[in-house]
C-alpha positions in Angstrom: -22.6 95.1 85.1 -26.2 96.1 83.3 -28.0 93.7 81.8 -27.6 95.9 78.2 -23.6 95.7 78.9 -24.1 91.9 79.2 -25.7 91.8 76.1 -23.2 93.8 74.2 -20.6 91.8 75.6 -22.1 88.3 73.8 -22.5 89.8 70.7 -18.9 91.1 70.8 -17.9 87.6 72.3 -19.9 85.7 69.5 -17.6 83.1 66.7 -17.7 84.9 63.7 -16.3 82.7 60.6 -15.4 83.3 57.0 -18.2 81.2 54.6 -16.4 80.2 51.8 -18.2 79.3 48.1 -16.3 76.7 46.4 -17.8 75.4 42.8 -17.3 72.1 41.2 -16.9 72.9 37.8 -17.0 69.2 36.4 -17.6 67.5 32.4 -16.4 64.7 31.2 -14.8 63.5 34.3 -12.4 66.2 34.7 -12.8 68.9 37.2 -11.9 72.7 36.6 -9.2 73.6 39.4 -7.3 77.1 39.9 -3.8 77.4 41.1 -3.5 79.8 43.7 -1.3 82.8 43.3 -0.1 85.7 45.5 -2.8 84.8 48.2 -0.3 84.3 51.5 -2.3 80.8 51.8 -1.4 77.7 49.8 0.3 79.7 47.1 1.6 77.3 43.8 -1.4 74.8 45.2 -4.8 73.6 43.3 -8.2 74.1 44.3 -11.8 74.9 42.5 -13.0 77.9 41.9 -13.2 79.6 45.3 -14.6 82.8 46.8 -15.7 84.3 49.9 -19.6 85.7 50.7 -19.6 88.8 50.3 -21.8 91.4 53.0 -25.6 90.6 52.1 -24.7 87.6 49.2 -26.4 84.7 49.1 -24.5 82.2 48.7 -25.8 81.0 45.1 -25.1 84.9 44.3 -21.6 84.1 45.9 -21.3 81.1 43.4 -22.4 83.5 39.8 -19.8 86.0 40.8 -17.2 83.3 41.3 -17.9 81.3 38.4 -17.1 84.5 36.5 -14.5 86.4 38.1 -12.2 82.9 39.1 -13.3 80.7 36.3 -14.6 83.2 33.4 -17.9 81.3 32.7 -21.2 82.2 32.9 -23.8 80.2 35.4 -27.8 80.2 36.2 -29.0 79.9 39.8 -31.1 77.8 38.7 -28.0 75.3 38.0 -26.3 75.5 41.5 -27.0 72.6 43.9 -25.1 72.2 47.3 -22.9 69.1 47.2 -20.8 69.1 50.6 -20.4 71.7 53.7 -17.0 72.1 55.5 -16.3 73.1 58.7 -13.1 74.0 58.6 -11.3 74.2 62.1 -7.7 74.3 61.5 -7.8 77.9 61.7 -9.9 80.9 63.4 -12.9 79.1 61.7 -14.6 78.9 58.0 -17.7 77.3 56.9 -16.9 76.0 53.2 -20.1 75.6 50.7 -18.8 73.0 47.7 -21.1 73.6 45.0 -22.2 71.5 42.0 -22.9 73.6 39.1 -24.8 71.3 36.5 -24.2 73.9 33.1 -22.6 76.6 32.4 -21.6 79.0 28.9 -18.2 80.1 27.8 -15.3 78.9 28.5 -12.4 79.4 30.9 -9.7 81.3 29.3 -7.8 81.6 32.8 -4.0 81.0 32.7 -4.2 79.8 36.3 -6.6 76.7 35.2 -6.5 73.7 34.5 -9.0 70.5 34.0 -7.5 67.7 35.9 -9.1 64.0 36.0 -11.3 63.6 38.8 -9.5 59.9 39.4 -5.6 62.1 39.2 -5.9 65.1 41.1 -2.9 66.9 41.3 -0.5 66.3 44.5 0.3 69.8 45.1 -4.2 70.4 45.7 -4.7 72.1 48.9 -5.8 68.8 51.4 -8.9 70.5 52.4 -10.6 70.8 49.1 -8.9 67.0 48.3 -10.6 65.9 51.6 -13.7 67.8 50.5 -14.1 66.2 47.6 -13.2 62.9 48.8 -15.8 63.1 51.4 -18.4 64.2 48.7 -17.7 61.4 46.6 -18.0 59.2 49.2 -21.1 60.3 50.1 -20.8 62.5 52.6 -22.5 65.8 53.0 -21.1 67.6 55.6 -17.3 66.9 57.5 -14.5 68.6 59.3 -11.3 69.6 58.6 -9.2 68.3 60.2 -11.2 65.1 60.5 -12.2 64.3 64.4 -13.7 61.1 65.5 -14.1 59.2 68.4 -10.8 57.5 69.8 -9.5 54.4 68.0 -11.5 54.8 65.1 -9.7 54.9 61.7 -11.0 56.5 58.7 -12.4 53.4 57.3 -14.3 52.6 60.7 -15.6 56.3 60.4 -16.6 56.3 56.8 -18.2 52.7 56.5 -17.9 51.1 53.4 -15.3 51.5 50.6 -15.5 54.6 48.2 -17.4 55.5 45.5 -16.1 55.7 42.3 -15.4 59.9 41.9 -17.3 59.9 38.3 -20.4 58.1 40.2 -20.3 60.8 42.5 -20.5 63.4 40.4 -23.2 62.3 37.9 -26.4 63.5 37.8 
C-alpha cells in the first residue's frame, strides 16, 4: 500500500460527530424548553432550543439562527457565553455546546414552548439535556453522557459536594 493510499485511508477512517448548539434561554428562574415533534428522536420530550452546526457556522452563528428559527427571538453574539460541553456517547457520537444567552428581543410565540421552572423541569425532558443542565448547575463544564467513572464510585463521590442551587447557577 502507498503511503498517499494510507493517508486517504485515515482520513476516511477518522470519527466524525454531529456538534450540536443548544441555548439556555433563561429569566426569572424559568427556562425556555421546546417539545420535540416529528424528529424520530425523543418525540413528545422537552429540551432547549437545539440545532445542529451547519457546514462553515460557527458555533455562536449556530446559536443566532437557532434562537430564531426554534425559539422566535432575536439574539447578539455579543450575548452568547458557553456554559457546559457534552460529549455525548450513547450513539455514533455528538459534541453538545449548552449555551447561555444573557438578552435577547421579542418573544417566543412557538406553540411547541413552554417556560418551565428551573427547580420543576418537566419529567418527560430528554435525560441528556436534564443531565446537562444538572451538571452545569453544579458546576461542571464539560461531562459525558452517559456518565463513566472510575469503578465503585457513585455520583456523589464523582461530583464532590452537594448541588448548587439551579437559580445560583444561572445568575450572572
Amino acid at each position: 500500500m502507498s503511503r498517499a493510499s494510507e493517508v486517504a485511508f485515515d482520513i476516511h477512517q477518522r470519527r466524525r460527530v454531529v456538534v450540536d448548539v443548544i441555548l439556555l434561554l433563561v429569566r426569572n428562574g424559568r427556562i425556555l424548553l421546546r417539545e420535540r415533534a416529528n424528529t424520530g428522536y425523543g418525540d413528545g420530550a422537552y429540551e432547549p432550543p437545539t440545532g445542529q452546526l451547519a457546514d462553515r457556522e460557527t458555533i455562536v452563528e449556530t446559536a443566532v439562527r437557532v434562537a430564531s428559527a426554534e425559539a422566535g427571538v432575536v439574539i447578539s453574539a455579543g450575548n452568547v457565553s458557553l456554559a457546559h460541553v457534552m460529549q455525548d456517547v450513547s450513539g455514533s457520537g455528538r459534541i453538545a455546546f449548552f449555551l447561555t444567552v444573557s438578552g435577547w428581543a421579542g418573544e417566543c410565540i412557538s406553540p411547541d414552548a413552554r417556560w418551565f421552572d428551573l427547580d420543576q423541569l418537566p419529567t418527560n425532558m430528554l435525560d441528556r439535556s436534564r443531565v446537562a443542565l444538572r451538571n452545569y448547575a453544579d458546576g461542571m463544564r464539560f461531562s459525558t453522557y452517559p456518565a463513566f467513572g472510575p469503578a465503585g464510585l457513585g455520583e456523589s463521590e464523582l461530583l464532590g459536594a452537594a448541588s448548587a442551587p439551579w437559580q445560583g447557577a444561572f445568575s450572572a
